[in-house]
Each structure stands twice: as C-alpha cells, then as structure tokens.
C-alpha positions in Angstrom: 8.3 2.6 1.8 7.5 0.7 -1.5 10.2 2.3 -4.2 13.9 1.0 -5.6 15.8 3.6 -5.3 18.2 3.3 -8.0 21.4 5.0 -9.7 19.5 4.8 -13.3 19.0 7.5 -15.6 16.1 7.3 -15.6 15.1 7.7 -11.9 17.7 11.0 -11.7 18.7 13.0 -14.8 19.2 17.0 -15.4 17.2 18.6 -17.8 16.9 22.3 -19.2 19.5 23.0 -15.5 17.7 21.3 -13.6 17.7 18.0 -11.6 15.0 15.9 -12.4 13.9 13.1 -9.8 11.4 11.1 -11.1 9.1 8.2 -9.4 8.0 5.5 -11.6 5.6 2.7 -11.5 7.6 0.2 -13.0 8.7 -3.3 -11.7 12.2 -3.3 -10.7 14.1 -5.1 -8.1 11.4 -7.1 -6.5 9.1 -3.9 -6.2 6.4 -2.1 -8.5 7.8 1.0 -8.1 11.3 3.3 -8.7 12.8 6.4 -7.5 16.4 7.9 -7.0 17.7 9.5 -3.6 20.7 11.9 -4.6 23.0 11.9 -0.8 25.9 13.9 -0.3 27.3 12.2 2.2 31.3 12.6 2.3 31.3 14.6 -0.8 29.6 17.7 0.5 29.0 18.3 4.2 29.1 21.4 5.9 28.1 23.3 9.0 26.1 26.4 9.5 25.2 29.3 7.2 22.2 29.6 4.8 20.9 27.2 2.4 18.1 27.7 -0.6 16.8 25.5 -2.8 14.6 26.1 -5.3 11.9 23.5 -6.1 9.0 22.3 -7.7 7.6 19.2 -6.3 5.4 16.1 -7.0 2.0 15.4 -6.2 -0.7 13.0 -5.8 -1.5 10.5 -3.4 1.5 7.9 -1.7 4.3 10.3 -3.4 6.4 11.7 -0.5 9.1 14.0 -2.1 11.5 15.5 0.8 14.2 18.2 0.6 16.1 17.4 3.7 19.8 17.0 6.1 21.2 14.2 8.3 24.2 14.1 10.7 27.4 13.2 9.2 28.2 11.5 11.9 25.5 8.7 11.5 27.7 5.5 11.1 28.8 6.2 14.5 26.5 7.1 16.5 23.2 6.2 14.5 20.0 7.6 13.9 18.5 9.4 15.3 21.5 10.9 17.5 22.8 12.2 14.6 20.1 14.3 14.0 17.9 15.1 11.0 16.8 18.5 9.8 13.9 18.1 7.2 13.8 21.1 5.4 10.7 20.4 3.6 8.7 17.1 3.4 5.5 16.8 1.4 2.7 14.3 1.6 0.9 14.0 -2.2 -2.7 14.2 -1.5 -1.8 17.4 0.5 -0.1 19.2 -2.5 -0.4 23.0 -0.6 0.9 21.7 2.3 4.6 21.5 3.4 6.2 20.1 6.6 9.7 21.1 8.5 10.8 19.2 11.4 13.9 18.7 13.3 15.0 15.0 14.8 17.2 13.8 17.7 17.6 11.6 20.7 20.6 10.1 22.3 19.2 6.6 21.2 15.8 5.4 18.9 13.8 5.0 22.3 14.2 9.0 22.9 13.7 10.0 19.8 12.1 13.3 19.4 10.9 15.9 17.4 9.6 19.2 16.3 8.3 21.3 13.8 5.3 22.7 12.0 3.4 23.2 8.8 3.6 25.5 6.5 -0.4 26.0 3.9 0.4 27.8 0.2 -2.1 30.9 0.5 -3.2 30.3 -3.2 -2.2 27.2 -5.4 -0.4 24.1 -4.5 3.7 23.6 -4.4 3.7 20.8 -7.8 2.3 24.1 -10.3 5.5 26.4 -9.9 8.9 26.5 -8.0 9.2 27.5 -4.1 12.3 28.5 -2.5 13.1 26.5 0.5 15.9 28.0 3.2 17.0 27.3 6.0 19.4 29.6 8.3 21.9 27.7 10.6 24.2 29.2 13.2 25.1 27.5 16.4 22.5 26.4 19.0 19.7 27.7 16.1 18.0 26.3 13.0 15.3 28.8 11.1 13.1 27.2 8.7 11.6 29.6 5.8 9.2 29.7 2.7 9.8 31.9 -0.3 11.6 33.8 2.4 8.8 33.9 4.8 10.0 32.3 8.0 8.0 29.2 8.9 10.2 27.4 11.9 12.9 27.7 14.8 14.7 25.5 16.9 16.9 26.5 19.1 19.1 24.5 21.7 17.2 25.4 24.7 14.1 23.0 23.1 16.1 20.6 23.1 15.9 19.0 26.8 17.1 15.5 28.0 18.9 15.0 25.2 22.1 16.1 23.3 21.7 18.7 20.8 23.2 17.4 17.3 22.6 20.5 15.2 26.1 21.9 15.3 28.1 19.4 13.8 28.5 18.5 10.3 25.4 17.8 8.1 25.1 16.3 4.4 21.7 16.7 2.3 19.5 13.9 0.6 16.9 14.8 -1.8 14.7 11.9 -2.4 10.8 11.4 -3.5 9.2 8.2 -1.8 6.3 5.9 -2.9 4.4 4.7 0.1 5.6 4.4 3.8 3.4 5.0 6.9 3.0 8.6 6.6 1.7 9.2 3.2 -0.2 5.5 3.0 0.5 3.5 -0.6 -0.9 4.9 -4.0 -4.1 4.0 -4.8 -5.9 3.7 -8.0 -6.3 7.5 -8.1 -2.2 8.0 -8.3 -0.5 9.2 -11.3 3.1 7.9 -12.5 5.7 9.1 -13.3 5.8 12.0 -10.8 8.9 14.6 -10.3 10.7 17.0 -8.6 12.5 19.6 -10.0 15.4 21.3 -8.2 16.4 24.1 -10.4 19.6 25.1 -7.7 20.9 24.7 -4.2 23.0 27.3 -2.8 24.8 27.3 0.4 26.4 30.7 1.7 28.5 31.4 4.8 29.9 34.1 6.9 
C-alpha cells in the first residue's frame, strides 16, 4: 500500500454524525499520500451476534476502502490464524462492486480463503449509504447487503485447518491507496476521497 495512516484530524473527523475517513494526496511521512485506519482493538471486542453498519464509500481508481474484523488474538498467534472476517472490501474503479471474504490458516503458508461478490443492481455504493451486516453465531458467519444475504461460512468449510471464527474479534475501518489488489492511482484518480459511516451497531442474544 502507498498511504500514511495517521491519527490527524484531518485523515479521521465526525461530521453531521457521521465518521468521516478521508484519503488525501498529500506528502506526508515519506509517502504522497494519507489515510486514517480507526482499530478497536482492546477497547471493543466481542464475539457473536449481529453487526450493521451503515456506509457510504469511496471511489475511483487505487482507493480501497474496507469495513472489516480480525482476531483479537493476533499478537499471539499471528495472522492469519487469527482469522479475518472482511465484511466489505471495495476496489475503486469497481465502484458497484463489493467483496466479503473470510481468512485463516494455522500459519501464512496455509493461508486460505473464501468468499464472493456482491454487483449493486442499479447505481454504484460511493452515491448513497448501504447497510453492511453480518450475523455471527458459533461455527457460522453470514454475510448480507441492505439485508439481502450475500455470504456463509460455516465450520465444516473450513478443512485442514483450525477454525478461528469463534473467538474474540475487534473491527478496523480503513480506506487504502494502492497495494496489489486495487493497483496505484493513476492520473485519472481524484483526491481527497471518503467514507462515510453514519453508525455501527452490534446486537446480541
């Protein structure tokens, strides 16, 4: 990835209720661009139940904004055996197209994966806010859109390796510039870029 992340104001701010996130092309810490990751790690972690968040993302090309979860347990038994639940990821130059996918593997050599896509009928996910869920019980993650369901895992997938989604999980809401997925802006991209979260909620039984 090419960004800073950094604790300024202006990378991460709230305005009108919501939580702003903004990517900037800017020189900053030895790179030409900045962004803020907000983590919740050992302040708010949690296990099972529902989660929706309502967002409006970024867009244009080399912006990756992602709504997503890792293992609490990650200083000790690293990435990715802690697992990683990525509750939405989107790639800018794809702006109706959202990914979910779920990572594990008892060490970086087995790392696996699965998941899907999710393609906006009308419209593309940076004009208006989307609600992103995702409903957790043991030995089951469910992925959903606005409601509609989009992805499951379930523990049974999950062969040669241990299963990490029922332990303890914390969020990270972050927007990326560059990295191997999305490929680096180009002339084409336009700064700054944002994503708005206007709530998270997390219910359980």
């Amino acid at each position: 990835e090419l960004e800073n992340y950094t604790g300024r104001t202006q990378n991460a701010f709230a305005s009108n209720g919501n939580l702003i996130i903004e990517a900037r092309q800017e020189n900053f810490g030895g790179s030409q661009y900045t962004s803020a990751r907000m983590i919740t790690k050992n302040k708010k972690i949690f296990k099972y139940g529902r989660v929706d968040i309502r967002a409006k993302l970024p867009s244009t090309k080399g912006i990756w904004p992602a709504l997503w979860m890792l293992g609490n347990n990650i200083d000790a038994v690293s990435w990715p055996a802690c697992g990683e639940i990525d509750v939405m990821e989107l790639l800018g130059q794809e702006p109706n197209k959202v990914y979910n996918t779920l990572h594990w593997g008892a060490t970086f050599q087995l790392h696996d994966s699965k998941g899907t896509n999710y393609v906006l009928p009308t419209g593309s996910f940076d004009q208006q806010f989307h609600v992103y869920s995702m409903e957790w019980e043991e030995n089951s993650v469910k992925i959903f859109i606005d409601d509609q369901q989009t992805y499951s895992l379930t523990s049974n997938e999950v062969a040669g390796n241990p299963y990490p989604f029922n332990n303890d999980f914390f969020f990270i809401f972050n927007i990326a510039v560059g990295g191997n997925w999305p490929g680096a802006p180009d002339a084409n991209t336009i700064f700054p870029q944002r994503m708005a979260v206007d709530y998270i909620r997390v219910f359980q039984k």
